[in-house]
N, C-alpha and C positions, 0 to 999 in steps of 0.2 A: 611432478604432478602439481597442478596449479591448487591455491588455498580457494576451499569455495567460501559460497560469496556471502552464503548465511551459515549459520550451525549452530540451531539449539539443541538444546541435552537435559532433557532432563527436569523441565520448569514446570515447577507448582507454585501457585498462586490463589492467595487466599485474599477474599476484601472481608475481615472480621472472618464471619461464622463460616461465608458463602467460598466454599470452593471454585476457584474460574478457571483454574489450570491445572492437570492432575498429571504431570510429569511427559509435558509435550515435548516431543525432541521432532528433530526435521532438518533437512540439508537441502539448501539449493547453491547451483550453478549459479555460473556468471552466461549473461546471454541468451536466461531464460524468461517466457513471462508463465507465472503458477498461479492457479487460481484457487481462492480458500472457499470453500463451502461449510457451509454447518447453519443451523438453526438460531433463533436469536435467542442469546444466553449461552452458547457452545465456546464461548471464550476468545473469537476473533478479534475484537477490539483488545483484547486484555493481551493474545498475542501480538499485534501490533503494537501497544506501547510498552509492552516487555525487550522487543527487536530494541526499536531506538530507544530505549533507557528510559522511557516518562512512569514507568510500572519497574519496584526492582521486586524480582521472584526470593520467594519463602529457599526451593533449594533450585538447584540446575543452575546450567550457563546459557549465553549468549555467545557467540561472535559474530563480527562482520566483519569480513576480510581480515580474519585473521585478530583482529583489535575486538576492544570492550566496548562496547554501544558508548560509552561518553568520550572516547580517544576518537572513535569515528565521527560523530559528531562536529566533535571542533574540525575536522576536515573539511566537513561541508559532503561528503560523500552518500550520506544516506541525507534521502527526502519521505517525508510522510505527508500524505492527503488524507487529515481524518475526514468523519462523519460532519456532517453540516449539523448537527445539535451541539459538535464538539467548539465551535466558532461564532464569538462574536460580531453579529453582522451588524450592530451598529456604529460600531466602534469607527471613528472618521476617517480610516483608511481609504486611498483612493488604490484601484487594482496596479498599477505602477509600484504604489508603497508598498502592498502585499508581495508583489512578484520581487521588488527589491530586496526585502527580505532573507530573501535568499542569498543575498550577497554579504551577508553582513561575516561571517566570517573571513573574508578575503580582503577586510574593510579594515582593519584594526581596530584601536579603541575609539579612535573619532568615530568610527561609521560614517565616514564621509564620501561619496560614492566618486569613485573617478570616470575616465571617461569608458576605460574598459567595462564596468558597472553598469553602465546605464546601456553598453551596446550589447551587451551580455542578454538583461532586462528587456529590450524591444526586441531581440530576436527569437525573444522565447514568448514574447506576448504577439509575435507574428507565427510564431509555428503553430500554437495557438488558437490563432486567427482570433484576437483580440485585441489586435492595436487601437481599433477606432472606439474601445472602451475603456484605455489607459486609465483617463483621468473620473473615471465615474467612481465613485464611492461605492466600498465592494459589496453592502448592502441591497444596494439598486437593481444586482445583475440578477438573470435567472438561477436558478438550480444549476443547469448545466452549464452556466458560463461560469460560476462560483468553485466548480469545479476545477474548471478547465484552469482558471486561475492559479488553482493550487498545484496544479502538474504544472505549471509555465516557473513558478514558486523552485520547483525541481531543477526543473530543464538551468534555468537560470545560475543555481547554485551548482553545477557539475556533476548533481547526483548521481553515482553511479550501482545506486540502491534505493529501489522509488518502491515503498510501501503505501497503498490506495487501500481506503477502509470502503466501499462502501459507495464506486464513487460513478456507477449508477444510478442510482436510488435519485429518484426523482428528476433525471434530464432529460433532457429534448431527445430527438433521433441523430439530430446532427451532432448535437455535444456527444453523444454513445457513441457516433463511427469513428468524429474527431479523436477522442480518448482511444478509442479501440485502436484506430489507425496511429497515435502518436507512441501508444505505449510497445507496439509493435515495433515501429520505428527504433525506439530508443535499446530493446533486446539485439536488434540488429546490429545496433551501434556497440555492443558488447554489456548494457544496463542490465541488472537483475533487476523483476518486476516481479512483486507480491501482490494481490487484487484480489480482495473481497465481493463475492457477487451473490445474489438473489438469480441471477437470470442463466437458469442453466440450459436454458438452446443458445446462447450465445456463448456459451464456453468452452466449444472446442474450437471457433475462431479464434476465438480470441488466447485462449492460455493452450502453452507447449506439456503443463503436465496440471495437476488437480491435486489440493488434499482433502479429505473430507475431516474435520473436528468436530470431536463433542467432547471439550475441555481437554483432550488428548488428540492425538492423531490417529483415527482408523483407519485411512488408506493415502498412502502418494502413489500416485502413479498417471498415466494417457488420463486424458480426461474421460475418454470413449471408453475407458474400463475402470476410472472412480467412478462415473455416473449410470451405471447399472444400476437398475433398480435394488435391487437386492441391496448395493451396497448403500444407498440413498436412505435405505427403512436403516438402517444402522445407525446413519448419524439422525437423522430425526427422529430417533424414538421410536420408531416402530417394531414390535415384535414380529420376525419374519426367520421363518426358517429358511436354514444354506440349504439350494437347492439339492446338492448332494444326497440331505436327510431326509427327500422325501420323494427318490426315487427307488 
């Protein structure tokens, strides 16, 4: 039985007073893409930098593949695409430099890129479909090329664990098929894909199964059966009786 590809257990997470994470546990596959739902404040960002290490939890664990979010890390195995408030966009990066990035573990301590690096780098800024904005300063681009950037960031590194916070929110249509059709692509290739979304008529295309959170985990499973209404009033708040109870 193979090691899956994520497994938390257990995680609470406190920032001071504010509870973010009330002993979220959850298991995925390798070769899937899952899509997280919940309300703003349900704890999705705070799971996402809990997965790769940038949040350490009050109790609970993490793994990925088996290893501790910072053993993974140095692999270069897991990529994350946070929120665009989480990034400096002024900062003189040109999107070449961002996408390279992702190479730097495989760089040593020069971080000197060889040539396998840079062919690594334009092939993921061609899947993409960014080449002809390499050298633009990553500021300049739209919402959804800024994006797109950050999964080529992945692509580029080997990631074979791509957590997306979010990474709808505010693109074009092409950047949303691009991403949709890329991150498909990559589950195919055998990638676990994690993907925060707002947009829940597109999330049975797009993701193999759904969790719903509200600082905890209420439901994994099809999307076509986390996304009942019923279970929908659950994670945002809404008082709603189980049908059950009121036949």
């Amino acid at each position: 039985m193979s090691t899956p590809a994520i497994v938390v257990d257990g995680v609470t997470v406190h920032y001071g007073d504010v509870l973010a994470l009330d002993g979220a546990s959850l298991t995925l596959e390798r070769g899937r893409v899952c899509g997280l739902v919940g309300m703003n404040g349900s704890g999705k960002s705070t799971l996402f930098k809990t997965i790769v290490g940038m949040v350490r939890p009050d109790t609970g664990s993490v793994l990925i593949d088996g290893m501790s979010p910072a053993r993974v890390r140095k692999t270069g195995a897991v990529g994350y695409v946070p929120q665009s408030e989480d990034v400096d966009w002024g900062f003189p990066l040109s999107v070449r430099d961002v996408v390279m990035t992702g190479r730097y573990g495989k760089m040593g301590l020069t971080r000197r890129p060889k040539p396998a690096d840079h062919l690594a780098v334009d092939e993921a800024l061609e899947r993409v479909e960014l080449s002809e904005y390499a050298d633009r300063q990553i500021g300049q681009l739209s919402g959804g090329q800024k994006k797109r950037t950050f999964v080529a960031r992945g692509i580029a590194q080997g990631a074979t664990t791509l957590l997306l916070d979010e990474p709808f929110a505010g693109v074009d249509k092409r950047s949303e098929a691009t991403i949709t059709r890329l991150l498909r692509e990559l589950a195919s290739d055998g990638a676990t894909i994690l993907v925060s979304t707002h947009d829940l008529h597109a999330l049975p295309s797009l993701a193999d199964e759904a969790i719903l959170l509200m600082r905890r985990v209420l439901m994994h499973g099809p999307p076509g059966e986390v996304l009942r209404p019923e279970n929908l009033a659950r994670a945002f708040g809404l008082d709603v009786m189980d049908r059950s109870e009121t036949q």
